[in-house]
ROKEVEX-731261 format. One record per residue: residue in one letter; x, y, z of N, C-alpha, C in turn. Coordinates in steps of 0.1 Angstrom, whole numbers, plus 5000, padded with zeros to 4 digits. Layout:
r,nc1,nc2,nc3,cac1,cac2,cac3,cc1,cc2,cc3
a,X,Y,Z,X,Y,Z,X,Y,Z
...
//
This chain:
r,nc1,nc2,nc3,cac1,cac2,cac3,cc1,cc2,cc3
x,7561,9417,0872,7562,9403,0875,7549,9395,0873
x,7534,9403,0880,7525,9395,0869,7520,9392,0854
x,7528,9402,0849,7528,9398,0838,7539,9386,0834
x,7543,9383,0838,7557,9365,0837,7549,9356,0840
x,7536,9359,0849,7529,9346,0860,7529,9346,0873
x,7539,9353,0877,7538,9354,0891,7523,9358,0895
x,7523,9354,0908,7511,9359,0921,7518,9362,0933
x,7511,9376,0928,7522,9381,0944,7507,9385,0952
x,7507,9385,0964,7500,9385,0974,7505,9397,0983
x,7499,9407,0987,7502,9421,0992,7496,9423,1006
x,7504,9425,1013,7502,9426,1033,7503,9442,1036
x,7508,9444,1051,7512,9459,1051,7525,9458,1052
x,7532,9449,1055,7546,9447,1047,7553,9438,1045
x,7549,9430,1040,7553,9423,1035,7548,9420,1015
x,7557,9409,1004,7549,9406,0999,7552,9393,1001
x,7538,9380,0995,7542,9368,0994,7544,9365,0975
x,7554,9362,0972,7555,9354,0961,7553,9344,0949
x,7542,9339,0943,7543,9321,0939,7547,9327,0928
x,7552,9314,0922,7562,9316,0905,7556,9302,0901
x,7551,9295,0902,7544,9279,0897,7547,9278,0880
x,7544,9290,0873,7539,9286,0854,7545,9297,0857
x,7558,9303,0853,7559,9314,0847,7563,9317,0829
x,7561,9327,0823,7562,9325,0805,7563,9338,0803
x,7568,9338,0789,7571,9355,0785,7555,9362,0792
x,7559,9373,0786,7551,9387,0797,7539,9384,0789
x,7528,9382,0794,7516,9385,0784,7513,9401,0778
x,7519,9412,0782,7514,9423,0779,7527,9432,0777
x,7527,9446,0770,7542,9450,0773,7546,9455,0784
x,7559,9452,0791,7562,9457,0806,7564,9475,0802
x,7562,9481,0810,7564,9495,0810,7574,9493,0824
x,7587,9499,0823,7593,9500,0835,7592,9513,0841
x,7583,9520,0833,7584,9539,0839,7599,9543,0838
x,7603,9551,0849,7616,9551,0853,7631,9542,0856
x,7624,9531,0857,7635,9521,0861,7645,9516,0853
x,7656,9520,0855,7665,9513,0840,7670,9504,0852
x,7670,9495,0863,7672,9483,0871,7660,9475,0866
x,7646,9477,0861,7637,9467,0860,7636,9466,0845
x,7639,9477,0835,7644,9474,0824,7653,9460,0821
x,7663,9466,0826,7681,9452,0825,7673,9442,0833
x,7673,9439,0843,7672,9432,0849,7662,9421,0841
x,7652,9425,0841,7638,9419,0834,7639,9411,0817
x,7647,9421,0814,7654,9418,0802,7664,9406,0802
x,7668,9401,0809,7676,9388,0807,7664,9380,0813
x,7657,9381,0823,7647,9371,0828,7637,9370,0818
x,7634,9373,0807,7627,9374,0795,7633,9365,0784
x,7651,9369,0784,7655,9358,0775,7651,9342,0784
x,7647,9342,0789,7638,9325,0797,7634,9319,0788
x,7621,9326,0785,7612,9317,0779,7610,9320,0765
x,7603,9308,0759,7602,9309,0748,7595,9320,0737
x,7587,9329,0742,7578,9340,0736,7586,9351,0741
x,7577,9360,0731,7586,9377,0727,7578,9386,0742
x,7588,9390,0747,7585,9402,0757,7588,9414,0750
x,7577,9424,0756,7583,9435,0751,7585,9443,0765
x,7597,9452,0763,7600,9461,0771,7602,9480,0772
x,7597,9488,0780,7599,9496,0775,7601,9511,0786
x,7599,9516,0784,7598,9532,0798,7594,9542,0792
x,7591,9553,0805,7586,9567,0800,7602,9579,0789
x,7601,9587,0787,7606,9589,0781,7622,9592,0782
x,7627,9595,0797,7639,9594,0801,7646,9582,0795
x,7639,9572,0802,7643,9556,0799,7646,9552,0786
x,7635,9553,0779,7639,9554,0763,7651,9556,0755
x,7657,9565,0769,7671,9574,0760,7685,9565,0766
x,7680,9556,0775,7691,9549,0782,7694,9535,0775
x,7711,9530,0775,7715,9523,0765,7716,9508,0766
x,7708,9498,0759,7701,9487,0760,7714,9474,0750
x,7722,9485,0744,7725,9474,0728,7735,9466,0739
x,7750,9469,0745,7752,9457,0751,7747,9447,0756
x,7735,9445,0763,7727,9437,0769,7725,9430,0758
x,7717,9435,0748,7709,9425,0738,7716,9420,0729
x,7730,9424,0727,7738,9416,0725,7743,9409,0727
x,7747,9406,0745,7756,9397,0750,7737,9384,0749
x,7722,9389,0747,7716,9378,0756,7714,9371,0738
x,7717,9382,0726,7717,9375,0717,7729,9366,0711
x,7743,9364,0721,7751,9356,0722,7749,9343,0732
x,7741,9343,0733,7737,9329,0746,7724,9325,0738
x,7717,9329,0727,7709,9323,0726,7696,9329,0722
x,7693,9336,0724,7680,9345,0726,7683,9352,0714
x,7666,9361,0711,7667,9368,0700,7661,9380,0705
x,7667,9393,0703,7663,9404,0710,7668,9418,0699
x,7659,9424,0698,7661,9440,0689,7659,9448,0700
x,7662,9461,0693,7658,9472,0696,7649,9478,0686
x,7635,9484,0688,7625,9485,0683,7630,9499,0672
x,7637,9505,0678,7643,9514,0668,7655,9517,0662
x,7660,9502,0664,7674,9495,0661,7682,9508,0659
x,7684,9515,0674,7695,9524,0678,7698,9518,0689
x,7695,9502,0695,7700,9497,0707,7693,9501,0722
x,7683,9513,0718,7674,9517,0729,7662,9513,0731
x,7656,9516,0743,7642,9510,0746,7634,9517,0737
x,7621,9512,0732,7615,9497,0735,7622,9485,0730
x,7627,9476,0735,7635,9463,0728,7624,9453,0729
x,7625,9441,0722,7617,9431,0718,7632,9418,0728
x,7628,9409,0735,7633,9396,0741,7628,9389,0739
x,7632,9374,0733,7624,9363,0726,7634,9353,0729
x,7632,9340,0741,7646,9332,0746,7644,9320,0730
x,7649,9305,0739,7652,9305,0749,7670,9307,0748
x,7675,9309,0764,7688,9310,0767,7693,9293,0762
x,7708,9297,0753,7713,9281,0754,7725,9284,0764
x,7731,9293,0767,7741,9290,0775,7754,9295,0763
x,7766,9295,0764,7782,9299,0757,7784,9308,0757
x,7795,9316,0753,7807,9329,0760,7802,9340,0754
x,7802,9352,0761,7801,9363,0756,7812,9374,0763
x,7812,9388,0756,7820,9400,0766,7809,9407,0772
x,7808,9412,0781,7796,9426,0782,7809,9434,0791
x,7806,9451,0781,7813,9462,0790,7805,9465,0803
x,7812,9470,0815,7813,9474,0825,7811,9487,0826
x,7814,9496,0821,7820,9508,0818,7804,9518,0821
x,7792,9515,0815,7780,9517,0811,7775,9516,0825
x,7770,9504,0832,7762,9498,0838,7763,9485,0847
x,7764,9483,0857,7767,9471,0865,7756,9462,0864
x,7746,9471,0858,7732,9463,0854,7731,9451,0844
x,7739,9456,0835,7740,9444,0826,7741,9430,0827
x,7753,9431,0843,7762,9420,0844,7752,9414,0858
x,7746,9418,0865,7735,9418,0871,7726,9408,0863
x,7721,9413,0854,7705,9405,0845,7710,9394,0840
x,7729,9393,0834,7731,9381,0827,7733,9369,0837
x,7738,9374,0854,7739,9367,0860,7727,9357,0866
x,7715,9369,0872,7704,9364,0871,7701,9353,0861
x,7695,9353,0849,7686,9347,0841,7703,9335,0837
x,7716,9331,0834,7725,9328,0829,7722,9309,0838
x,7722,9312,0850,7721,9298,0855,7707,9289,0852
x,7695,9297,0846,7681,9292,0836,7684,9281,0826
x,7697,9289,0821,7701,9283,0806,7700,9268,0805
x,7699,9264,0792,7699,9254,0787,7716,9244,0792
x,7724,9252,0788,7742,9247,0790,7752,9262,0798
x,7760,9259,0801,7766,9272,0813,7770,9278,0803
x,7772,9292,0808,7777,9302,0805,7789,9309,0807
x,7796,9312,0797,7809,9321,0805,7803,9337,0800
x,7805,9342,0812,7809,9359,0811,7820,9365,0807
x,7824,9374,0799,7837,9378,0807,7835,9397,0804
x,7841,9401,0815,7838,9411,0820,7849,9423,0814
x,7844,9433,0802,7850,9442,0796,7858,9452,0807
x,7863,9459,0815,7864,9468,0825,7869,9481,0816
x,7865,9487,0823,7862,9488,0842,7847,9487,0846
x,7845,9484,0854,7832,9479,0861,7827,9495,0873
x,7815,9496,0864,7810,9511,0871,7799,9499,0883
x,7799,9510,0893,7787,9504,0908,7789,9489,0911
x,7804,9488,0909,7807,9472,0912,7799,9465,0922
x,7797,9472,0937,7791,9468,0953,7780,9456,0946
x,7770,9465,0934,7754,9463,0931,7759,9444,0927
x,7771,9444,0918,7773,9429,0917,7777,9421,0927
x,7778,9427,0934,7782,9416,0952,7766,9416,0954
x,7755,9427,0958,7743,9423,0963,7736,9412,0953
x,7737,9416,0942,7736,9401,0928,7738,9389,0938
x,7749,9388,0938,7756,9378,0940,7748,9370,0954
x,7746,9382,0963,7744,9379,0973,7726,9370,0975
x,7723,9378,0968,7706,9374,0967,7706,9362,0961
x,7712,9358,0948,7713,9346,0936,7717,9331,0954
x,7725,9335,0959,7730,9324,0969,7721,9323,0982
x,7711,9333,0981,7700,9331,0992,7689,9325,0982
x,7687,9325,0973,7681,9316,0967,7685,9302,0959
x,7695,9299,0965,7700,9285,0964,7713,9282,0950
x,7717,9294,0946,7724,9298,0935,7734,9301,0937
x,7745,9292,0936,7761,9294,0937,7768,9301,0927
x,7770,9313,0920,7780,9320,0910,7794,9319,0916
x,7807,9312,0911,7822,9314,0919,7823,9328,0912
x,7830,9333,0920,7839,9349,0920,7853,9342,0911
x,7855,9351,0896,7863,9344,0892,7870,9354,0883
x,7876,9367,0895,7878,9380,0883,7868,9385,0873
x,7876,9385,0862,7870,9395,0848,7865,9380,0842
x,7857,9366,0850,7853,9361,0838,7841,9352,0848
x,7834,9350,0848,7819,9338,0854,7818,9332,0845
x,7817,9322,0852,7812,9310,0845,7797,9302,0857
x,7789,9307,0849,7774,9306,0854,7773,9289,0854
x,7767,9274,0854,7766,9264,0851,7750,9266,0852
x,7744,9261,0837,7735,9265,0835,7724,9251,0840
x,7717,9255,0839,7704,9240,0845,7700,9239,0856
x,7702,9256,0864,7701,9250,0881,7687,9254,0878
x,7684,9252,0895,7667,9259,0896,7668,9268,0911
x,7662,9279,0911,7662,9289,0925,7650,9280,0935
x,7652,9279,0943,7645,9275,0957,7640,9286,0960
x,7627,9286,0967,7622,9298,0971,7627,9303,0988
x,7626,9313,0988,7634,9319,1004,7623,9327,1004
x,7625,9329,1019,7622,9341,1028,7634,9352,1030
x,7627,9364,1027,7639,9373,1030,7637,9391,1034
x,7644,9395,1042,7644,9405,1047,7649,9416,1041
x,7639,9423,1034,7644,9435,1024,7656,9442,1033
x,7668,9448,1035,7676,9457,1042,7667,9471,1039
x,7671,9479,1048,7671,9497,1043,7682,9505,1034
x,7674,9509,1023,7686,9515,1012,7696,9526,1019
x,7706,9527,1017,7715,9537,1018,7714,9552,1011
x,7709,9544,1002,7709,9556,0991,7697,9565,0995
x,7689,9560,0998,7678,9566,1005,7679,9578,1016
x,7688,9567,1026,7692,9572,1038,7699,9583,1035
x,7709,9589,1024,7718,9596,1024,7709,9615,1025
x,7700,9612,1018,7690,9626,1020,7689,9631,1032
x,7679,9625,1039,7679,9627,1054,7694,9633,1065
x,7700,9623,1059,7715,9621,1068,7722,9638,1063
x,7720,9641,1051,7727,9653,1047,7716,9665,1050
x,7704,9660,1049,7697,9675,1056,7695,9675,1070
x,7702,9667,1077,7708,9668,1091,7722,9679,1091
x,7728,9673,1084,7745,9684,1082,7740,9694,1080
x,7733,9700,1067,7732,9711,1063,7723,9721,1072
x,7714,9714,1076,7708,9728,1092,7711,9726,1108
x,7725,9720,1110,7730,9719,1123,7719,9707,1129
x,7713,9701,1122,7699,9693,1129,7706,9682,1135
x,7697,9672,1137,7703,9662,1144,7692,9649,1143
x,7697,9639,1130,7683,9627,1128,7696,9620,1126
x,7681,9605,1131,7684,9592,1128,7683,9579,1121
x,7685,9575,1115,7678,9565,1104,7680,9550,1110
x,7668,9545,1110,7668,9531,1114,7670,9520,1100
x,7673,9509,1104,7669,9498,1095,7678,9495,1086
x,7691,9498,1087,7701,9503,1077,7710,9491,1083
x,7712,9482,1076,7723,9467,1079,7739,9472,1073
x,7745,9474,1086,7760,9476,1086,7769,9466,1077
x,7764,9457,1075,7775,9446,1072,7768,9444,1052
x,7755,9454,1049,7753,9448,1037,7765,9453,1026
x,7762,9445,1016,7775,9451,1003,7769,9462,0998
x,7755,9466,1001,7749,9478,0989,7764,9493,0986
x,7770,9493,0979,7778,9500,0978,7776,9518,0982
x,7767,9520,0983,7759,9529,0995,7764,9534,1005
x,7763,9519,1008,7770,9522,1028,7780,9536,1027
x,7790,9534,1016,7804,9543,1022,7796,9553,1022
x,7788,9561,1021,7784,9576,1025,7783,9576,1036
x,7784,9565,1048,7789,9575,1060,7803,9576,1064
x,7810,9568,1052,7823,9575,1051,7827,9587,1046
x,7821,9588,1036,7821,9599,1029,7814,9615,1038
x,7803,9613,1045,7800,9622,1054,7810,9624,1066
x,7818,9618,1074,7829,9616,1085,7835,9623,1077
x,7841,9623,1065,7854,9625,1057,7856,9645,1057
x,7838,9648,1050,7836,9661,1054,7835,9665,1067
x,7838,9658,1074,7836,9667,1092,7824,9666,1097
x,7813,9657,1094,7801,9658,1095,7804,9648,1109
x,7796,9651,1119,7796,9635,1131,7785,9627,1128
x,7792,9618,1126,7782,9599,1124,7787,9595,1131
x,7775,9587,1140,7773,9575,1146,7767,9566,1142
x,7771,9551,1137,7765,9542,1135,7765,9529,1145
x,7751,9524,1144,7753,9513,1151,7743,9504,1149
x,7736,9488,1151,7729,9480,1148,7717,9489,1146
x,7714,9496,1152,7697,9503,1159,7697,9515,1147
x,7706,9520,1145,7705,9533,1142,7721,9541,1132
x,7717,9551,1123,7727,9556,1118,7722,9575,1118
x,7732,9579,1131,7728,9593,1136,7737,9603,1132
x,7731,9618,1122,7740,9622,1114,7737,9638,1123
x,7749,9645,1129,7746,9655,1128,7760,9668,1125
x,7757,9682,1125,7764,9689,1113,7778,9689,1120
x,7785,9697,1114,7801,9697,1118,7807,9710,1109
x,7820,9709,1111,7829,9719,1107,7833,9713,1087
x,7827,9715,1081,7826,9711,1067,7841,9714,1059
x,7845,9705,1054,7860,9707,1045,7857,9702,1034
x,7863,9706,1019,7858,9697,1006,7873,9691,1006
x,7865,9675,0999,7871,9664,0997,7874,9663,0983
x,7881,9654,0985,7880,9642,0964,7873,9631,0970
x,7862,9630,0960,7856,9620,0962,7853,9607,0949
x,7857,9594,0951,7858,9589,0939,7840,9583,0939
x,7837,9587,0926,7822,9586,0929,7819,9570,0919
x,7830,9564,0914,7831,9555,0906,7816,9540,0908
x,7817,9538,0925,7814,9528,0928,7796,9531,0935
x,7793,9549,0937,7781,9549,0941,7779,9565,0936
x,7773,9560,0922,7767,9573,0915,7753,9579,0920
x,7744,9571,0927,7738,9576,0933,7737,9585,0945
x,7748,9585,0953,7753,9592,0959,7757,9609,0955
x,7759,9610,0945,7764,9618,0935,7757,9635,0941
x,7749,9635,0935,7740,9651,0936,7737,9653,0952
x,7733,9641,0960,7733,9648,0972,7745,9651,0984
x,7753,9650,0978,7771,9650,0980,7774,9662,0976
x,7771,9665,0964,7774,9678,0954,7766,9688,0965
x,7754,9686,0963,7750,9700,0974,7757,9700,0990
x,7758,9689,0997,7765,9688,1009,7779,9696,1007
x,7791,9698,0990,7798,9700,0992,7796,9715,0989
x,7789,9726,0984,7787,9737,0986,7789,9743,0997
x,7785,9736,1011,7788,9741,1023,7800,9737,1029
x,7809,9732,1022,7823,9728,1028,7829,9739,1023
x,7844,9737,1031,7851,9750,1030,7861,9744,1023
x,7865,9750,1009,7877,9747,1002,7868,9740,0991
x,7878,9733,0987,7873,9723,0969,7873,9709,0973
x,7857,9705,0964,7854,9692,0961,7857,9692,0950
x,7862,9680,0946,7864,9671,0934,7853,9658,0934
x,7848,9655,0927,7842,9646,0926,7848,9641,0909
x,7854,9625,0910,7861,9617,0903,7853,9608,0901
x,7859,9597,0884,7854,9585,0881,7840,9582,0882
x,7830,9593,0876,7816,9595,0875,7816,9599,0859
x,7821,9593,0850,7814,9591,0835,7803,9588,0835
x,7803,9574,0844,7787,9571,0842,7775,9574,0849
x,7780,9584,0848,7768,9591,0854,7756,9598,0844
x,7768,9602,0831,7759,9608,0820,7748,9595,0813
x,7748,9583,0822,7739,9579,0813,7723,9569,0825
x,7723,9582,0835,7713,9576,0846,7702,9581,0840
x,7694,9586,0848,7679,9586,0847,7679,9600,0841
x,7687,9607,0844,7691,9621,0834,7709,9623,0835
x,7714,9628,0826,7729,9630,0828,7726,9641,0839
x,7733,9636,0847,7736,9632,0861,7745,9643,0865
x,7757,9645,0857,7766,9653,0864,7763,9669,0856
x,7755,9672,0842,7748,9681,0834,7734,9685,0847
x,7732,9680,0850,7722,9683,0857,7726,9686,0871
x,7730,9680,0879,7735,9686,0892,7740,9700,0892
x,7751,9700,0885,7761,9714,0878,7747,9727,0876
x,7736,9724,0868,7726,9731,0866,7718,9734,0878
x,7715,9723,0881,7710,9728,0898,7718,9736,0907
x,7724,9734,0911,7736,9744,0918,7740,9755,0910
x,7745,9755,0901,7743,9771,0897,7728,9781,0896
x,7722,9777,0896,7710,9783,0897,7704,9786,0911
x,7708,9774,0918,7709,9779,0937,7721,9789,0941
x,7731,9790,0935,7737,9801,0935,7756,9795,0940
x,7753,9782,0934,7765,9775,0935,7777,9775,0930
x,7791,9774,0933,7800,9774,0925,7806,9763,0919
x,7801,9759,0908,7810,9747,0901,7812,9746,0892
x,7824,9740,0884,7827,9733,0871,7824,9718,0868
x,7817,9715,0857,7813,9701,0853,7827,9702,0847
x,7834,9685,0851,7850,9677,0843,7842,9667,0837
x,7842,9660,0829,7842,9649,0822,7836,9637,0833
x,7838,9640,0843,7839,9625,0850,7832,9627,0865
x,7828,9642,0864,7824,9646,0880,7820,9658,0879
x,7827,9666,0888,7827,9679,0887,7836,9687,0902
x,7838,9699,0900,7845,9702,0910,7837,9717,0918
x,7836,9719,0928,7823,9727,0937,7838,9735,0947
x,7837,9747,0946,7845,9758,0959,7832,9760,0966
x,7836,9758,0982,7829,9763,0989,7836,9776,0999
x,7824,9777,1010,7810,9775,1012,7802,9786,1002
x,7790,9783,0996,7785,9788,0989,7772,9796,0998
x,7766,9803,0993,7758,9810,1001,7742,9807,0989
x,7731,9797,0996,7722,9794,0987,7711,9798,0986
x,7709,9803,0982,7694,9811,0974,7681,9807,0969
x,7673,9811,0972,7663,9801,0966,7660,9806,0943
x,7651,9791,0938,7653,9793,0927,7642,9782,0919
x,7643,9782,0907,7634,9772,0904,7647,9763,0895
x,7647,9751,0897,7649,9739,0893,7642,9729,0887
x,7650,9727,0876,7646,9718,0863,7653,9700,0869
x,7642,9695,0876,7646,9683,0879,7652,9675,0869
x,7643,9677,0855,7647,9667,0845,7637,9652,0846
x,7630,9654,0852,7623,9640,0857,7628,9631,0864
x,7642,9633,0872,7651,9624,0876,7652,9628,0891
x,7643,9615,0900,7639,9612,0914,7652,9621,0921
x,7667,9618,0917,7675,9617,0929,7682,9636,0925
x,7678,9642,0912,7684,9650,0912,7673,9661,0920
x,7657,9659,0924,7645,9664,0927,7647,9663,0942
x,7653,9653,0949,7658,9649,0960,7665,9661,0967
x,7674,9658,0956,7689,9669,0961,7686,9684,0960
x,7678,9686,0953,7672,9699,0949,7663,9705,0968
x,7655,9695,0969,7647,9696,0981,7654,9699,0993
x,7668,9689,0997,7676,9692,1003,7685,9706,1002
x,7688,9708,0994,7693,9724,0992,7685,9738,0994
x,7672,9734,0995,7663,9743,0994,7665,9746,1009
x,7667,9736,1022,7666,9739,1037,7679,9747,1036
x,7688,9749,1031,7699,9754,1032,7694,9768,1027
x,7694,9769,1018,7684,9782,1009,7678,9793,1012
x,7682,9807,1011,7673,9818,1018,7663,9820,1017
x,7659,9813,1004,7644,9818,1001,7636,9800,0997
x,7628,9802,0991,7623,9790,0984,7627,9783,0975
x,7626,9772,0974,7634,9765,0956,7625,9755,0953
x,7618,9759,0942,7607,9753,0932,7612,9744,0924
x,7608,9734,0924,7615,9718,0918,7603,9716,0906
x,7606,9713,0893,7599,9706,0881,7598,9690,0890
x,7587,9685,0881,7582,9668,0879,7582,9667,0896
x,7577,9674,0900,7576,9672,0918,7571,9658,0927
x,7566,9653,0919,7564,9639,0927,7570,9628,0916
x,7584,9627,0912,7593,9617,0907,7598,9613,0917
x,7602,9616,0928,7606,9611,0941,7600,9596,0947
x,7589,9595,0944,7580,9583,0942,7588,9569,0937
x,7599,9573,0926,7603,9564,0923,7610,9553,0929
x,7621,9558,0940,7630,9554,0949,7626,9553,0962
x,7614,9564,0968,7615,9572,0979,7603,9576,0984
x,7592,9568,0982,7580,9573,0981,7575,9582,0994
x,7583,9577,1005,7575,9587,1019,7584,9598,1019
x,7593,9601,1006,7604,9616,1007,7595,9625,1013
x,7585,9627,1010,7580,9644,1015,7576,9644,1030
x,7568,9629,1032,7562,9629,1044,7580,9628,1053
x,7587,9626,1053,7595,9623,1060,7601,9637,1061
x,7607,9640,1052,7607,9655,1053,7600,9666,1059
x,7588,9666,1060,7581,9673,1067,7582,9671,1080
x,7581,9656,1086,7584,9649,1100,7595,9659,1105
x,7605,9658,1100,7620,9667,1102,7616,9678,1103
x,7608,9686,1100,7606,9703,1099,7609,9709,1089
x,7606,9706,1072,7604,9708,1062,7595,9715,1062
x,7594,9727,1056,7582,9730,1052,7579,9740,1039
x,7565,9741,1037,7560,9747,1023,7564,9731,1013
x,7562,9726,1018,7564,9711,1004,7550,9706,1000
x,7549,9709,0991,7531,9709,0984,7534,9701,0969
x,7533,9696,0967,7529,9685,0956,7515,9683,0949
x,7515,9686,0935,7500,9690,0934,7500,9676,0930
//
């Protein structure tokens, strides 16, 4: 964001924001891992009149950019992919004029995210219209939700928005919530060693599509309590579910290992897109768990886990991907022996106090060089 112009000002927690002059990026953005600051950034790029460049470490690189720079080169903007296979590094050069485009769903909620963002900038409004099915739909309600705390009205209008382009965002004050997704680690290495933790900070009423994992955890027999103060998880009599993972892929891998210790069969459904996260997602989970000593089949769309499994310790190929290194960590308390994780401080990405919190809990041997 300093690279746009911003001046962000840094507390112990808070930040403060000014946006006064903002203009294409003076330097190239490196998103690292983020394919949310990729998209996202990427329509707020088609803004201004000069070329941003965009780009990530090498996971990112491999994740798919061409819908986006097509729908921002249908409004106006001029945008490549530097290896014109539609992948990062891409080039963004506005300005936005505004008129109709399609963007699929299918891929990324991100997409429809970044066009909503940067679409009300434009020169003249925009219509969207929305290819379906719509993977991590929740993520475009929090869109939604943020754009109208900053003074930005989008109507909900099915498979089609129509942005009115010319507004301007007012600046807010605002209270980051506690991620779900976050929460769900902790909450499940509560289940998995009979323990008994609590997670603060977690807003019951937010849309982060997240939240249902403490439905999802109730569903397996786990006991949750939630309430303003607190979301308190401890273990139970474990059964496998079907679970439609369509709307929280994140959720994904640390579900998968919770469902090893259920009794009977998980199905995990409506996760295609999963093969195209920070690593294929459901190739990789399947890997991890068989190598812990798991029983599963990868389907096209999920995968399916007999339990209870009995887990072993092992070394795991994270893949460089925060949430599958996560789930890995958590399996290891379950684990007879030790379980060795590749790229060991990618957790950083999402999750930066993973270890120290972990430890807090009664983790141990977690060494990070």
């Amino acid at each position: 964001m300093t690279a746009f112009g911003a001046t962000i000002d840094r507390t112990a927690d808070e930040l403060r924001v000014a946006a006064e002059s903002l203009h294409a990026a003076d330097a190239p953005v490196d998103a690292g891992n983020s394919g949310t600051t990729l998209r996202l950034l990427a329509g707020v790029a088609g803004i201004f009149a000069g070329t941003t460049t965009l780009t990530g470490d090498a996971s990112l690189r491999k994740r798919p950019m061409g819908p986006l720079l097509d729908a921002l080169n249908g409004l106006g903007a001029h945008t490549r992919s530097l290896g014109g296979d539609g992948l990062p590094p891409v080039e963004v050069q506005g300005v936005l004029h505004g008129g109709t485009i399609s963007i699929p769903g299918s891929i990324s909620s991100q997409f429809l995210s970044s066009l909503l963002i940067a679409c009300p900038l434009a020169l003249a409004s925009s219509e969207i219209r929305l290819v379906r099915p719509l993977r991590s739909e929740p993520y475009v309600e929090v869109t939604r939700q943020m754009l109208r705390t900053f003074g930005v009205e989008i109507p909900a209008g099915g498979d089609t928005c129509l942005v009115r382009g010319g507004q301007v965002y007012r600046p807010a004050d605002v209270d980051i919530p506690g991620d779900f997704s976050a929460a769900a680690f902790p909450l499940v290495a509560a289940i998995l060693t009979d323990g008994d933790v609590s997670v603060e900070g977690l807003d019951l009423d937010s849309p982060q599509g997240d939240r249902k994992v403490l439905g999802f955890l109730t569903s397996f027999g786990a006991r949750v309590d939630a309430t303003e103060e607190r979301v308190r998880a401890r273990g139970g009599d474990l059964v496998g579910q079907t679970i439609d993972i369509g709307d929280t892929p994140d959720l994904f891998p640390i579900l998968a290992v919770l469902a090893t210790q259920a009794d009977g069969e998980t199905r995990f459904v409506n996760g295609d897109h999963l093969r195209f996260k920070e690593s294929d997602r459901i190739s990789a989970t399947v890997a991890m768990l068989r190598a812990l000593g798991g029983r599963v089949q990868p389907t096209p769309d999920g995968c399916i886990i007999l339990g209870p499994n009995r887990l072993h310790g092992a070394f795991v190929d994270s893949r460089g991907d925060h949430r599958i290194l996560m789930a890995a960590a958590v399996a290891g308390l379950a684990a007879e022996d030790a379980v060795d994780i590749s790229d060991p401080g990618c957790f950083r990405i999402s999750y930066p106090s993973f270890l120290e919190d972990m430890r807090a809990l009664g983790a141990v041997h977690a060494v990070v060089p």
